[in-house]
C-alpha positions in Angstrom: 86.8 20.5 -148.4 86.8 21.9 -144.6 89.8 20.1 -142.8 90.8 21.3 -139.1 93.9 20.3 -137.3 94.2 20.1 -133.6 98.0 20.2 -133.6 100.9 22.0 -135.6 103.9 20.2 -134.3 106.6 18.3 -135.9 103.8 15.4 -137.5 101.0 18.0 -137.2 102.9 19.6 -140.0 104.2 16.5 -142.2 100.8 16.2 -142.6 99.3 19.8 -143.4 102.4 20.1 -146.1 101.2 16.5 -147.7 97.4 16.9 -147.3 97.8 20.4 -149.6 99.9 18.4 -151.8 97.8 15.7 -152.3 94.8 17.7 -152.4 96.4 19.9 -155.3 97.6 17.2 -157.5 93.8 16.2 -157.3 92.4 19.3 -158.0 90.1 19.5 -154.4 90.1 22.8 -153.2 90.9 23.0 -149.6 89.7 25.4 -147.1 92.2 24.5 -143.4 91.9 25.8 -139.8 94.1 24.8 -137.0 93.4 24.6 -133.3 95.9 25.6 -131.5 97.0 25.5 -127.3 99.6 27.5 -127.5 100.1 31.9 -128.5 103.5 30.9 -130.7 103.4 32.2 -134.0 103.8 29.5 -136.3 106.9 29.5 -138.7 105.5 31.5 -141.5 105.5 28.5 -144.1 103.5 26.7 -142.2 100.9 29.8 -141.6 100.7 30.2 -145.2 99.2 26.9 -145.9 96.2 28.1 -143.2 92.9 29.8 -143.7 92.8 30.6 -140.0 93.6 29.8 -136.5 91.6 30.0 -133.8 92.0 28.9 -129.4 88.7 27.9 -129.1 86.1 25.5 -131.1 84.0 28.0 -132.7 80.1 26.9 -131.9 78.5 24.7 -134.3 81.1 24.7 -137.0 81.8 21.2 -138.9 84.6 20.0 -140.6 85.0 17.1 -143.5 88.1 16.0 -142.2 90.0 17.0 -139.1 93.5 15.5 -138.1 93.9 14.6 -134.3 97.6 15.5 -134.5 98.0 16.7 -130.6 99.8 15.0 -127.6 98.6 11.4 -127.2 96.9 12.7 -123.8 94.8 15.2 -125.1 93.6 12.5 -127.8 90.4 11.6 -126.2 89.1 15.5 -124.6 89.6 16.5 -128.0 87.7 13.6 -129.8 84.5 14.1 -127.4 84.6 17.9 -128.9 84.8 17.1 -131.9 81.9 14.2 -131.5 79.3 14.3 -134.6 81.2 17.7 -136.1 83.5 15.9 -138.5 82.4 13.7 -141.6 86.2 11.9 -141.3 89.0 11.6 -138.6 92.3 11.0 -139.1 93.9 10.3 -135.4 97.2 10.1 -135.3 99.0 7.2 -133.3 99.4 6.4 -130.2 94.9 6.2 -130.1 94.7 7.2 -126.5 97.6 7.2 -123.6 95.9 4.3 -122.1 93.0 1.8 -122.8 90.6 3.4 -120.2 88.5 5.8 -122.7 85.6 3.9 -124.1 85.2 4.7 -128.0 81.4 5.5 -127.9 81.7 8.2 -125.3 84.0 10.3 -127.8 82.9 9.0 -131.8 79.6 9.1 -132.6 77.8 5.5 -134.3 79.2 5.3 -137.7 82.2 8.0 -138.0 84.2 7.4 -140.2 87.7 7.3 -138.8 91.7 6.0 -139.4 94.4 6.0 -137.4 98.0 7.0 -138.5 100.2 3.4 -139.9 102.7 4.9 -141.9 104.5 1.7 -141.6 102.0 -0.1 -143.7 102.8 1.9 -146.5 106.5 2.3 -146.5 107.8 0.8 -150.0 109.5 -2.1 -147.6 106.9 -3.3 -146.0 104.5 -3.3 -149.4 107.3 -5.4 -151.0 107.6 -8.0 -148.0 103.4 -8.6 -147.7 103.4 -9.0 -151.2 106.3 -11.2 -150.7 104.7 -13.2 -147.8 101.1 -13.4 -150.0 102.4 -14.8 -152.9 105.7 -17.3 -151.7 103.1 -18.3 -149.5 106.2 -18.3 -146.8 105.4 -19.5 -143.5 107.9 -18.2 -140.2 108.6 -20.0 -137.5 109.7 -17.3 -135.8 110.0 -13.2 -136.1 112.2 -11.2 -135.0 111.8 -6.9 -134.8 113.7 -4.3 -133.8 113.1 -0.5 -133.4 115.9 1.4 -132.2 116.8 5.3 -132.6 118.4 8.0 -130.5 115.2 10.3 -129.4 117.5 13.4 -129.3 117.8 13.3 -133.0 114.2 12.8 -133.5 113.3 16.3 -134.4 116.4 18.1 -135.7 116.3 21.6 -133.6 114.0 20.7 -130.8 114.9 19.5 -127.4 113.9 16.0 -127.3 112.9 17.1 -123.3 110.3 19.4 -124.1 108.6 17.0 -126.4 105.8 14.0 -125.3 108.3 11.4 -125.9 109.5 12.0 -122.9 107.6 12.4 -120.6 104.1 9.4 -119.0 102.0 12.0 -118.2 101.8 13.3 -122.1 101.5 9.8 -123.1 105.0 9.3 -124.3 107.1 6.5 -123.6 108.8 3.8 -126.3 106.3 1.6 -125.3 103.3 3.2 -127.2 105.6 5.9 -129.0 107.0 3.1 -131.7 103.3 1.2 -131.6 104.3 0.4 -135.5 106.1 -2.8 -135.1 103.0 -4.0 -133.1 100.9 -2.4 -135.7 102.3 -3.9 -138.7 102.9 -7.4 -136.8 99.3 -7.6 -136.0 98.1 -7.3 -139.6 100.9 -9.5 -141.1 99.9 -12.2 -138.5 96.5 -11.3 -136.3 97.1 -11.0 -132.6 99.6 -13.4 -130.9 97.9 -15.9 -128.3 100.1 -14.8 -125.5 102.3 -12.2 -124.7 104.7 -10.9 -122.4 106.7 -7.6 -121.7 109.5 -5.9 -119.5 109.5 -2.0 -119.8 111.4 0.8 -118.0 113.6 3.4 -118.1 117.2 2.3 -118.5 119.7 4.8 -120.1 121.0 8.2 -119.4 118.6 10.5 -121.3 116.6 12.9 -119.3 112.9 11.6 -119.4 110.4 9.6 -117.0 109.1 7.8 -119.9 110.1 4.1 -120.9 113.2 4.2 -122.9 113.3 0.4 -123.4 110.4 -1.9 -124.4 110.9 -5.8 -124.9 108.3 -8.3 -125.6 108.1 -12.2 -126.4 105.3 -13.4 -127.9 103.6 -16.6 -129.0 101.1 -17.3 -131.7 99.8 -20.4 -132.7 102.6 -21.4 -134.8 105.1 -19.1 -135.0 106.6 -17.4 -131.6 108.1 -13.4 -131.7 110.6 -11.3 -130.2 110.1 -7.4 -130.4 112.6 -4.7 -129.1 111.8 -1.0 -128.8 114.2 1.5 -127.5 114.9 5.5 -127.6 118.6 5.1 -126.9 119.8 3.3 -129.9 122.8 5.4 -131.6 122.8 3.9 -134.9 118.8 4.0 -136.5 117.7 0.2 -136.8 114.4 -0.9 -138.4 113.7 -4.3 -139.0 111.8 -7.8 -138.8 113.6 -10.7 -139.7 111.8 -14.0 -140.7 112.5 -17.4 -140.0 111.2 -19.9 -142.6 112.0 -23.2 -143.7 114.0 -21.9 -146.9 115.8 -19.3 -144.8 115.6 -15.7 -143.6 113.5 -13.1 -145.0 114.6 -9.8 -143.8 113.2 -6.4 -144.2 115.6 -3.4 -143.4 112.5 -0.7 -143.4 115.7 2.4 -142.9 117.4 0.6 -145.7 114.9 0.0 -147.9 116.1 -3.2 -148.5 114.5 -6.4 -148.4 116.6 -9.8 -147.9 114.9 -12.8 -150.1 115.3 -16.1 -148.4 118.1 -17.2 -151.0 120.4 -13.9 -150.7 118.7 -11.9 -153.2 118.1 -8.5 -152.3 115.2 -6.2 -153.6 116.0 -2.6 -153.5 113.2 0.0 -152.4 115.2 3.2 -151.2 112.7 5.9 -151.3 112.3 9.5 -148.9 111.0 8.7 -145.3 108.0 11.3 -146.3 107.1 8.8 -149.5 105.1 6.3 -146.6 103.2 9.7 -145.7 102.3 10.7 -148.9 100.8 7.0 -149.6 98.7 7.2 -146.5 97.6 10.8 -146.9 96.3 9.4 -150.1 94.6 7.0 -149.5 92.8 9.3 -146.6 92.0 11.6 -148.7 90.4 9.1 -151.3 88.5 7.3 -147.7 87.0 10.7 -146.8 85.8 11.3 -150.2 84.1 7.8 -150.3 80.7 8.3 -149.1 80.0 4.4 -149.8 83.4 4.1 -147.2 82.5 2.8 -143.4 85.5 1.0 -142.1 89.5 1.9 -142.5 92.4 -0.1 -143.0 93.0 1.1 -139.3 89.7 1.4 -137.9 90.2 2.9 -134.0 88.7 -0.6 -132.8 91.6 -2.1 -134.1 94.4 0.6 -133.1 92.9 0.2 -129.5 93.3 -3.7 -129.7 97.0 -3.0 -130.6 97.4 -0.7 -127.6 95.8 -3.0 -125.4 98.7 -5.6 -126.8 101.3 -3.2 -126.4 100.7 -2.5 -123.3 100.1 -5.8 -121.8 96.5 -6.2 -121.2 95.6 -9.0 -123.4 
C-alpha cells in the first residue's frame, strides 16, 4: 500500500505511528512518503517510519491513501493537487478554514474520502450512543463543554508558533474543537436554529478566537455548547437532560453518569480513539465495494458551515 502525508506535525505524526501499527498487526505492507514545506530534519523516529521525503509532488505519481494532515489553510491547494491521484483521503479536521471552497473543484466524482472524528470513537462516547440507542432516552436539553489551556496542547512547542493561534492558518476555537459539533450532529442531526458569540477574550498571545459559545435549538430538545482555549483545568463533556435524570459523559474522565447515579467506567489512553479510527480507515481504503464514510466531506463541511454560523 502507497500512503503519502502532507504534514509531519504533532497529528501528522499520531497518525504515521498508528497507520504503521495498524498496518503491521494486519500484515499490509506499507510503502510511505511525506510532503513536506519545511528543510527541518525530522526527529529521527519519525524518519525511520519513512520511505522518502520529497518538497515537491513528483509528476504522475499516485497514492492508495494519503493523509491531508497540514494547516487547515493549505487544506484545499493541497486537495486540488492531489485531485484523481489518490484511491482514499483521509483529511484531517477542521475540512477547510472557511466554507468558500467548492468540493468538486478539488475531489474528483466518486473519491473516496473521511475526515478526522476521533471523538466518535473515544470509548465514552461508544458507551453513551449505545446508551442513547438502546434506553431509548430522549433529552430535553444538552449541555457541552470543551475547555483546555492551548499552551499545554503540545508539550515542548510554543502554542504561538502553531495554527491554533493564529485566523489566517485557520486556527481559532471556533473550528479548532469542531468535535463537540461533530459528535452533536450525528447524535441528533443538525439543530433548526442556531446562534453564536465568538472572540478573543483572555490573555494568551493569538488573533484567533479563544472563546466560542453557541445556543441552539432543535425540534425538541434545545443546546448550549462552550468552546474555549483558556480553560486551566481540561473539561470534556455533554450532559443530558431527560425525564429520568442526567446522563453525563466525562469524555477526559472516561466516565459516563447513568441517569440513576450509576457510573460506567471507560478510562482508556487518549491515542486508543486514534487507533479505532485509523482502523477503521484502513479497513474503508481497502474496501473497494466502499463509496461513502462515516464522515463523508459533505458532511464535515455541513458541520463547518454550523460552526461557523452560516446555517
Amino acid at each position: 500500500m502507497k500512503v503519502l502525508f502532507t504534514g509531519l506535525g504533532s497529528i501528522g505524526t499520531r497518525h504515521l505511528k498508528n497507520l504503521r501499527a495498524a498496518a503491521g498487526a494486519m500484515g499490509l505492507p506499507l510503502k510511505v512518503w511525506a510532503l513536506r514545506s519545511s528543510g527541518r530534519p525530522l526527529p529521527a523516529q519519525t524518519a525511520a517510519l519513512l520511505d522518502g521525503q520529497f518538497r515537491t509532488l513528483p509528476d504522475g505519481e499516485v497514492w492508495d491513501a494519503a493523509f491531508i494532515t497540514n494547516p487547515t489553510s493549505l487544506h484545499f491547494e493541497t486537495l486540488c493537487a492531489l485531485r484523481g491521484r489518490v484511491g482514499a483521503l483521509f483529511i484531517e479536521k477542521p475540512l477547510f478554514e472557511h466554507t468558500a471552497y467548492a468540493l468538486a473543484d478539488c475531489l474528483a466524482p466518486g473519491q473516496k474520502a473521511y475526515v478526522a472524528a476521533p471523538m466518535r470513537w473515544c470509548g465514552t462516547m461508544l458507551a453513551l450512543k449505545q446508551r442513547l440507542g438502546r434506553d431509548g432516552l430522549r433529552p430535553y436539553c444538552a449541555r457541552v463543554i470543551c475547555s483546555s489551556y492551548l499552551p499545554e496542547w503540545r508539550p515542548g512547542v510554543d502554542y504561538r508558533t502553531v495554527y491554533s493561534a493564529h485566523r489566517d492558518m485557520g486556527g481559532g476555537v471556533t473550528i479548532d474543537l469542531i468535535h463537540e459539533w461533530d459528535y452533536l450532529v450525528e447524535l441528533f442531526g443538525a439543530p433548526a436554529q442556531i446562534c453564536n458569540f465568538k472572540g478573543t477574550y483572555s490573555d494568551l498571545e493569538l488573533d484567533s478566537d479563544d472563546l466560542s459559545v453557541y445556543i441552539a435549538r432543535w425540534p425538541r430538545m434545545l443546546g448550549e455548547v462552550h468552546l474555549d482555549y483558556f480553560g486551566r483545568t481540561y473539561r470534556r463533556t455533554i450532559e443530558l437532560f431527560c425525564a429520568d435524570g442526567t446522563l453525563t459523559a466525562d469524555f477526559g474522565a472516561g466516565i459516563l453518569t447513568l441517569p440513576d447515579g450509576t457510573q460506567e467506567h471507560y478510562e482508556e489512553p487518549v491515542n486508543r480513539r486514534y487507533e479505532r479510527e485509523m482502523d477503521y480507515f484502513l479497513h474503508y481504503a481497502l474496501d473497494d465495494a466502499a463509496a461513502e464514510s462515516l464522515n463523508p466531506p459533505e458532511q464535515a463541511l455541513t458541520v463547518l458551515k454550523l460552526t461557523l454560523g452560516e446555517m
